[in-house]
DRENDO-1510 file (C-alpha; in Angstrom, 1 decimal, always signed):
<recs>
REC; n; res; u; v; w
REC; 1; UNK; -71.0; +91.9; -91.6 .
REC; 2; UNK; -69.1; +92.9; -94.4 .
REC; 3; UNK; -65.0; +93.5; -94.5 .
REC; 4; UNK; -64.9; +94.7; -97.9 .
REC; 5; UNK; -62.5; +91.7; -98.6 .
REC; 6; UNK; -63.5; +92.3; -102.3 .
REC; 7; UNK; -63.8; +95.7; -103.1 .
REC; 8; UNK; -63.4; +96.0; -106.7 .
REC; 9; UNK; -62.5; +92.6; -107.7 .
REC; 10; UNK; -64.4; +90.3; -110.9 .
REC; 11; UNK; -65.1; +86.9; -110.6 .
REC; 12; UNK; -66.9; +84.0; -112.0 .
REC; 13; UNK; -68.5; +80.9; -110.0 .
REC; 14; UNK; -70.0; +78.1; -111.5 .
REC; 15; UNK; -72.8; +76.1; -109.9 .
REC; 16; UNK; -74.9; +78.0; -108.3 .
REC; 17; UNK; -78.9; +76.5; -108.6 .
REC; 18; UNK; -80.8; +77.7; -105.8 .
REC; 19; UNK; -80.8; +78.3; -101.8 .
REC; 20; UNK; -78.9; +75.6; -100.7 .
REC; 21; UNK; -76.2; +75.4; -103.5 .
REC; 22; UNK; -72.9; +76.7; -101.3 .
REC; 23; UNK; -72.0; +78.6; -105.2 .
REC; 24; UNK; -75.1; +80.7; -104.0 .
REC; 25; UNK; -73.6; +81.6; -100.8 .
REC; 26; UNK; -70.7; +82.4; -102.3 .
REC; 27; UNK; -72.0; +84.2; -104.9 .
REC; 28; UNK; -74.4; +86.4; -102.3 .
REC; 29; UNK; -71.1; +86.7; -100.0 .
REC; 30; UNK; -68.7; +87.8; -102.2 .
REC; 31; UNK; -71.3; +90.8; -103.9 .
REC; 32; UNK; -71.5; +91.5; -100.1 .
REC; 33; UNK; -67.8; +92.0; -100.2 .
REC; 34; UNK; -67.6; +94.0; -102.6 .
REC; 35; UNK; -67.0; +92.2; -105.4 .
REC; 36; UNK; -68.5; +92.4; -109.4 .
REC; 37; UNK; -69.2; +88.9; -110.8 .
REC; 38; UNK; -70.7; +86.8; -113.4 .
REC; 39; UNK; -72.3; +83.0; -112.5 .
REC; 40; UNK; -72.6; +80.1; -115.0 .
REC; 41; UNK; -74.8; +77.1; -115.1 .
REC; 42; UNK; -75.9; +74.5; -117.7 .
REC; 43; UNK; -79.1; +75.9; -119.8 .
REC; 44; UNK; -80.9; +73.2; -117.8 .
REC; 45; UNK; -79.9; +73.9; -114.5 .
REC; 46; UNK; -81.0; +77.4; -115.6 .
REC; 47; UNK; -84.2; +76.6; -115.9 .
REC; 48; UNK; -84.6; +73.9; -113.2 .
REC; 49; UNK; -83.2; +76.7; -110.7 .
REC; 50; UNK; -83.6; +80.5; -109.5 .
REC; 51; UNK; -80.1; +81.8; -110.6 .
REC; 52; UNK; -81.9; +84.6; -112.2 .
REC; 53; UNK; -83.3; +85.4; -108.8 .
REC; 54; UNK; -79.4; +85.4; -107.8 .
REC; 55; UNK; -78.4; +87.3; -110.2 .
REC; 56; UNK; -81.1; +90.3; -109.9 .
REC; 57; UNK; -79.6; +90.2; -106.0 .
REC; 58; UNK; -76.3; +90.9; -106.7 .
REC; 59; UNK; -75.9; +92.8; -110.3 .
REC; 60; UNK; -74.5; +90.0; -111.9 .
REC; 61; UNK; -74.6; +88.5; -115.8 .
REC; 62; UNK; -75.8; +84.6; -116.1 .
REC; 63; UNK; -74.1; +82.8; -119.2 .
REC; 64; UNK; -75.2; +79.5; -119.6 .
REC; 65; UNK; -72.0; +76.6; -120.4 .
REC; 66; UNK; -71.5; +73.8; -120.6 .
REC; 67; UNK; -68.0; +73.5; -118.3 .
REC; 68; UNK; -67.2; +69.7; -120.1 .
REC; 69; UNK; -67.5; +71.8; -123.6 .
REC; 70; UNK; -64.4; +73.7; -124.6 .
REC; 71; UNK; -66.5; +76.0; -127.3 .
REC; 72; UNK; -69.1; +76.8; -124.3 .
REC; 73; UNK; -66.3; +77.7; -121.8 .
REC; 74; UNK; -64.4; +79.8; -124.8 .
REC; 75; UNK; -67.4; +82.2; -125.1 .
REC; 76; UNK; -68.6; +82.2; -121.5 .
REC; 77; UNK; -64.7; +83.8; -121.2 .
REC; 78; UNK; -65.5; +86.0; -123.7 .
REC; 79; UNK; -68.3; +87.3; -122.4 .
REC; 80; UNK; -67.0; +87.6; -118.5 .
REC; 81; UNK; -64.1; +89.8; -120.3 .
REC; 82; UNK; -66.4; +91.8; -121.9 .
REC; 83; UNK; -68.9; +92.0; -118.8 .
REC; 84; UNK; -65.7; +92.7; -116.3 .
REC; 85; UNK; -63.9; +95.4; -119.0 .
REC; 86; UNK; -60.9; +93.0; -119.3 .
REC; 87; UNK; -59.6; +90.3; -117.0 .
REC; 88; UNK; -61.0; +89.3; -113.6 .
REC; 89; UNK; -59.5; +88.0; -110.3 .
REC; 90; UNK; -61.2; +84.7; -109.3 .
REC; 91; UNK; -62.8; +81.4; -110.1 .
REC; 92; UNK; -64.9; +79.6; -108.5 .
REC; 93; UNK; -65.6; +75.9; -109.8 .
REC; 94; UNK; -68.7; +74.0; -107.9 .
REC; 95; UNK; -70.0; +71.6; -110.3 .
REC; 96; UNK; -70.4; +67.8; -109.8 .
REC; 97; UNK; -72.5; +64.9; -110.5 .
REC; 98; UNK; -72.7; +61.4; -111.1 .
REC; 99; UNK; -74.7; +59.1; -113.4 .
REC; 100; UNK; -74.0; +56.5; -111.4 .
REC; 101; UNK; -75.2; +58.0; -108.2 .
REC; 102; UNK; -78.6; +59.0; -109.7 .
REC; 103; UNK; -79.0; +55.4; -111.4 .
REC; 104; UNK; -78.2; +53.8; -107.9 .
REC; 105; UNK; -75.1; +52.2; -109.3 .
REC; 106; UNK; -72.6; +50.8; -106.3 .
REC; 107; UNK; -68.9; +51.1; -107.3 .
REC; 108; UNK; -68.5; +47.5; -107.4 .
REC; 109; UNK; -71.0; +47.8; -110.4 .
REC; 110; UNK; -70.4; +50.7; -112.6 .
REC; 111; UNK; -71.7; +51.7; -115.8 .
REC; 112; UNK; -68.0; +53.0; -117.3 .
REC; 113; UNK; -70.2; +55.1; -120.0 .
REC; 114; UNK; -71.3; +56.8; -116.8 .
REC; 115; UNK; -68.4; +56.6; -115.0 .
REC; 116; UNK; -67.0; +58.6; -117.6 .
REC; 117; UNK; -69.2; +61.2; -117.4 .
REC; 118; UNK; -68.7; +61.6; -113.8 .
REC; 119; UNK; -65.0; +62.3; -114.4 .
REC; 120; UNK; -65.6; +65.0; -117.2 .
REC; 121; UNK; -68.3; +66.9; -115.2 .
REC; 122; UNK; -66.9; +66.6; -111.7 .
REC; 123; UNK; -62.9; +67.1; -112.3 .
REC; 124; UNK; -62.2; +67.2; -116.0 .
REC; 125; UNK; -64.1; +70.0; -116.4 .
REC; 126; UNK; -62.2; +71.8; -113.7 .
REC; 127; UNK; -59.2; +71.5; -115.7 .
REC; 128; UNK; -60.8; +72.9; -119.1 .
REC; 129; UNK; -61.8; +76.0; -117.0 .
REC; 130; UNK; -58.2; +76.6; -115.8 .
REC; 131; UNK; -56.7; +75.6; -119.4 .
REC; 132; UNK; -59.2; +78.0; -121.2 .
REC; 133; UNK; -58.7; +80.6; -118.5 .
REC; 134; UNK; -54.5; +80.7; -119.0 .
REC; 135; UNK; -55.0; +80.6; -122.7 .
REC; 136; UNK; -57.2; +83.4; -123.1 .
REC; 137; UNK; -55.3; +85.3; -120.5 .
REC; 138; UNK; -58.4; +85.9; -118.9 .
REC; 139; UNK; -57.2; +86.0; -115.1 .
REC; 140; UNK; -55.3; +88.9; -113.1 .
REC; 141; UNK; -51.7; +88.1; -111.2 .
REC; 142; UNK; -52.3; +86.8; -108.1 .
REC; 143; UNK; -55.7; +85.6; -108.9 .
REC; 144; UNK; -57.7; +82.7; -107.5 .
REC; 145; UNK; -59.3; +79.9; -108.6 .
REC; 146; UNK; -61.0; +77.7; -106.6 .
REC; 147; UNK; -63.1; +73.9; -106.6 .
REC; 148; UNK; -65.1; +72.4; -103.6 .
REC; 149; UNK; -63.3; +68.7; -103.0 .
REC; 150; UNK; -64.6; +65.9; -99.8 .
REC; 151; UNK; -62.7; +64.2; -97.9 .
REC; 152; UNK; -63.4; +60.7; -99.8 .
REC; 153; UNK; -61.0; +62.3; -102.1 .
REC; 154; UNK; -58.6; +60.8; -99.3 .
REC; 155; UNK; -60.7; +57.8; -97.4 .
REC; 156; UNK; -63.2; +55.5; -98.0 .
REC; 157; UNK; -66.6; +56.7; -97.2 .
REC; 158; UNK; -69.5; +54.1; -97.7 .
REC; 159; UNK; -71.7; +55.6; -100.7 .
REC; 160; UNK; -70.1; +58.5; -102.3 .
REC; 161; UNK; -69.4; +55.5; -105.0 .
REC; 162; UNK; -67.2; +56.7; -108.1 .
REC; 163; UNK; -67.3; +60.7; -107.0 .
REC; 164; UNK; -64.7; +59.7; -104.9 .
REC; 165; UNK; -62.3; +59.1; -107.6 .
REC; 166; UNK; -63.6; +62.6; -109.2 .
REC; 167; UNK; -62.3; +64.4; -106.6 .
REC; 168; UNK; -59.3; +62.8; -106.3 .
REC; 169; UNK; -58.6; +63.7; -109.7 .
REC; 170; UNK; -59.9; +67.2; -109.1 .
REC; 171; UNK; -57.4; +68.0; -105.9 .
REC; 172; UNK; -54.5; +66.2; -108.4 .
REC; 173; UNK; -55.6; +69.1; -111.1 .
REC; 174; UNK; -55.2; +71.8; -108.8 .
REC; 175; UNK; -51.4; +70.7; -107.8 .
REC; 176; UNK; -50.2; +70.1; -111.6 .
REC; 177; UNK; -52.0; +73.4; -112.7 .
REC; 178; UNK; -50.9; +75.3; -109.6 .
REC; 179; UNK; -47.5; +75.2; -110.7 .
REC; 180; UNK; -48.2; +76.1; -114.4 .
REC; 181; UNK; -50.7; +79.0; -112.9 .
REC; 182; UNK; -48.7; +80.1; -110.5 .
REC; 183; UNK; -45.0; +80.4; -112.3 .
REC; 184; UNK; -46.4; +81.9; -115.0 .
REC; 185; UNK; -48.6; +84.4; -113.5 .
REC; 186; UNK; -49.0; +84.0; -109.7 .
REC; 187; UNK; -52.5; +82.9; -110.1 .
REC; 188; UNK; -53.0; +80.0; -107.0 .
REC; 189; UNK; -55.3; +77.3; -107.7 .
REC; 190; UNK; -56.5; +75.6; -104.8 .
REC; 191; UNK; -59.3; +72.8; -103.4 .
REC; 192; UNK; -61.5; +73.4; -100.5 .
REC; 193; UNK; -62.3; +70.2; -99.0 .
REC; 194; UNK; -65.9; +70.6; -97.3 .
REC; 195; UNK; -68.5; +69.0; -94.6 .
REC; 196; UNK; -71.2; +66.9; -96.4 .
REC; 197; UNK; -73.3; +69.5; -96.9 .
REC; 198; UNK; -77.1; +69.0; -97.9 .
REC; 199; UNK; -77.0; +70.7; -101.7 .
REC; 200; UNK; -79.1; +69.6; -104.3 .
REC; 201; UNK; -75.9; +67.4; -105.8 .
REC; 202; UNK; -75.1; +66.2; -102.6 .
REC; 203; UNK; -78.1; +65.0; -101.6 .
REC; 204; UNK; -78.0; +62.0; -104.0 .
REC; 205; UNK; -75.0; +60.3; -102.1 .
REC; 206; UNK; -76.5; +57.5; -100.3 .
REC; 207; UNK; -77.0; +57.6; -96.6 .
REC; 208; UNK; -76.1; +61.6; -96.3 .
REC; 209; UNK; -78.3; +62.1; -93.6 .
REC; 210; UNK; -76.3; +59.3; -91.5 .
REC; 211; UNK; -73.2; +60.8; -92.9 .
REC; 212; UNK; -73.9; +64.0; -91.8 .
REC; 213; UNK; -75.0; +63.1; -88.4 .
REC; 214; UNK; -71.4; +60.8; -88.0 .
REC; 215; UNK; -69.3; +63.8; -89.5 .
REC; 216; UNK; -70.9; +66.6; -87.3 .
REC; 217; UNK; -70.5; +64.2; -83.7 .
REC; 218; UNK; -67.0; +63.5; -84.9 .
REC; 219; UNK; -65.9; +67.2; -85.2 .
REC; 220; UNK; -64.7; +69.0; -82.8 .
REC; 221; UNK; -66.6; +72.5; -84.3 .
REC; 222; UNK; -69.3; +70.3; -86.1 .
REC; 223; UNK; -70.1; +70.3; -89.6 .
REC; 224; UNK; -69.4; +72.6; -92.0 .
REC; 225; UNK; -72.3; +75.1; -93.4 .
REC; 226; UNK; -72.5; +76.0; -97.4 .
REC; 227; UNK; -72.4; +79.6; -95.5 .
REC; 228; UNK; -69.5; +78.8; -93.7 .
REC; 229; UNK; -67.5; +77.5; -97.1 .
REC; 230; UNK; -68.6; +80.4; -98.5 .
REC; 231; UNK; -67.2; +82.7; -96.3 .
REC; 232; UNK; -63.7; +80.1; -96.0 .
REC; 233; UNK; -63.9; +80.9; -99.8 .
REC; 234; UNK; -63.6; +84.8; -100.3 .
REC; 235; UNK; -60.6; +84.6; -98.0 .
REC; 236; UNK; -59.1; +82.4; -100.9 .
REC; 237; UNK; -60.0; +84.8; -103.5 .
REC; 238; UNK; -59.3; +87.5; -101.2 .
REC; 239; UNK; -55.2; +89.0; -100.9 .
REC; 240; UNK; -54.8; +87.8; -97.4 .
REC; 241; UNK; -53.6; +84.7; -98.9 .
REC; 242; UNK; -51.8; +85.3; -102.0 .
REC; 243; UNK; -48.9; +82.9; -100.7 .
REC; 244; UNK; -51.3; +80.3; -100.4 .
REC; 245; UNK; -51.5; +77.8; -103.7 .
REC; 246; UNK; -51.9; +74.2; -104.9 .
REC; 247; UNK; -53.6; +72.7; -101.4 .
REC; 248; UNK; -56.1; +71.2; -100.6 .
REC; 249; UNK; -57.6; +72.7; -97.6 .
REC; 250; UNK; -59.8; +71.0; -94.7 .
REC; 251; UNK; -63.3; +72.6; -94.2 .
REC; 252; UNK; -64.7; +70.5; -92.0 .
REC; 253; UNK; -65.0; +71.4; -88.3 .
REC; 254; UNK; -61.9; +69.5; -87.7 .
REC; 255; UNK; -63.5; +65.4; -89.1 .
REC; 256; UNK; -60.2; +65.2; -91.3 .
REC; 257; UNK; -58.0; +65.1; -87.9 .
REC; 258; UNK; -60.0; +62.9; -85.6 .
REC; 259; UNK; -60.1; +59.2; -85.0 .
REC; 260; UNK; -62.7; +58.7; -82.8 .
REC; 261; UNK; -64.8; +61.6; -80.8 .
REC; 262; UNK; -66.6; +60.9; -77.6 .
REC; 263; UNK; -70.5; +61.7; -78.8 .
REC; 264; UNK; -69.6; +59.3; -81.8 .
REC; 265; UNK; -68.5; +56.5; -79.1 .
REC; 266; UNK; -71.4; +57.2; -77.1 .
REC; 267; UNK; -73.5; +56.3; -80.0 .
REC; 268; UNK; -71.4; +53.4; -81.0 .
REC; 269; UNK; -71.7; +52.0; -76.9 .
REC; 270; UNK; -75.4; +52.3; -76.7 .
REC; 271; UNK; -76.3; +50.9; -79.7 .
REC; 272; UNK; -73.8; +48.2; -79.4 .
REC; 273; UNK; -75.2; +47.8; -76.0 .
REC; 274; UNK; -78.9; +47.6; -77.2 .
REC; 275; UNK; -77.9; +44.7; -79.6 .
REC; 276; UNK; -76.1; +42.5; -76.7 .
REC; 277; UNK; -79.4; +43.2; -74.8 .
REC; 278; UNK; -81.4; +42.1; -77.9 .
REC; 279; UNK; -79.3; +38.7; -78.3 .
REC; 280; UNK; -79.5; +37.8; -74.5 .
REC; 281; UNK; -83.0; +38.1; -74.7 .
REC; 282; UNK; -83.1; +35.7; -77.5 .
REC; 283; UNK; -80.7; +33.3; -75.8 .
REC; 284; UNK; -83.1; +33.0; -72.9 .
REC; 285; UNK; -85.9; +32.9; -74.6 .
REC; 286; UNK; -84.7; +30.3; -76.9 .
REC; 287; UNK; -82.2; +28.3; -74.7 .
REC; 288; UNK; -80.1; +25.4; -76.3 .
</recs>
């Protein structure tokens, strides 16, 4: 169902690569909506994914950056510009990965060479979008722009490794640049901090299937689709919330509130009472 949220606004996202990428939902969402964009990807991910398919669905351009290279992002602005007939309204920034994830590396053992390519890719870049966006004046008053964030931005979750400090990073960018953005010219910047959700990026974070399971018997409303963020998202790039800048914002069926939620205990109890049935057995099987 469409609401027309975006009638006649220009955008760019970054990161879509195929079905299950949520920049893809977002991308299909906000064309529903109305709205006139251009997607970016690395020349690789290009060619490892269908983003040409996407773009024949919804009228878009594909310009292939690099979002860690200054030069790339300078002339994917460029081009947007000249795609869009001048300046657009919104941003969207989906891109992360780490070396250390796909090498297996636990964050007690990093590689820093990697390390330091997970900071670029997954937050630095973010800030070289919004720094060569505001220098080339390329987005509208009371714009958007918008990154994907988790919650182990916040707390510690068991394998999301050095990602965790990327993001952390990444929601810090969008507070310091939010008030540059927005005082200058009312464009809000703003995190959207999302379920574990089973992208191609994401599914490299060890244990995701048992962290998805845990997150979605935790919250209240259950997990998070990329289909839901994406619809979470056009409200952001949408004018209902123009007031609305430098936060990071929970979507996550309610995980970032709870302590403990009944289906998780009930999981916790059984198993816990499966192993003091598995030791009792032992114990009289094998008395002192």
């Amino acid at each position: 169902m469409s609401y027309n949220l975006l009638k006649g606004k220009k955008g760019l996202i970054f990161g879509a690569l195929n079905e299950n990428s949520i920049a893809w939902k977002v991308a299909e969402r906000a064309h529903e909506e109305g709205a006139s964009l251009v997607l970016s990807n690395t020349s690789v991910s290009i060619r490892m994914g269908n983003i040409e398919e996407l773009a024949k669905k919804t009228g878009a351009i594909v310009v292939p950056a690099d979002a860690t290279s200054i030069e790339d992002l300078e002339n994917l602005f460029d081009k947007t510009m000249e795609f869009h007939d001048g300046k657009f309204d919104f941003i969207l920034h989906s891109i992360g990965m780490s070396p250390n994830v796909r090498k297996g590396r636990t964050y007690d053992d990093l590689d820093y060479n990697f390390l330091a390519k997970t900071l670029d890719i997954s937050a630095l870049s973010f800030h070289k979008v919004i720094q060569v966006a505001r220098k080339k004046d390329a987005v509208n008053e009371w714009g958007s722009i918008v990154a994907l964030s988790y919650i182990a931005a916040q707390r510690t979750l068991y394998g999301y490794n050095d990602m965790a400090d990327a993001k952390a990073l990444l929601e810090s960018i969008a507070r310091s640049f939010g008030y540059i953005y927005g005082r200058e010219k009312k464009v809000r910047i703003n995190t959207v901090s999302q379920s574990p959700t089973p992208t191609t990026a994401g599914s490299g974070v060890m244990g995701l299937d048992g962290l998805m399971d845990f997150s979605d018997r935790m919250s209240p409303l259950g997990n998070a689709t990329a289909l839901d963020c994406a619809d979470y998202a056009l409200t952001l790039f949408s004018d209902l919330t123009r007031k609305v800048t430098m936060q990071n914002l929970f979507h996550d069926g309610g995980f970032s509130s709870m302590g403990m939620s009944r289906r998780a205990m009930n999981v916790y109890n059984k198993n816990l009472e499966e192993i003091e049935n598995e030791f009792e057995y032992k114990d009289v099987k094998n008395p002192k």
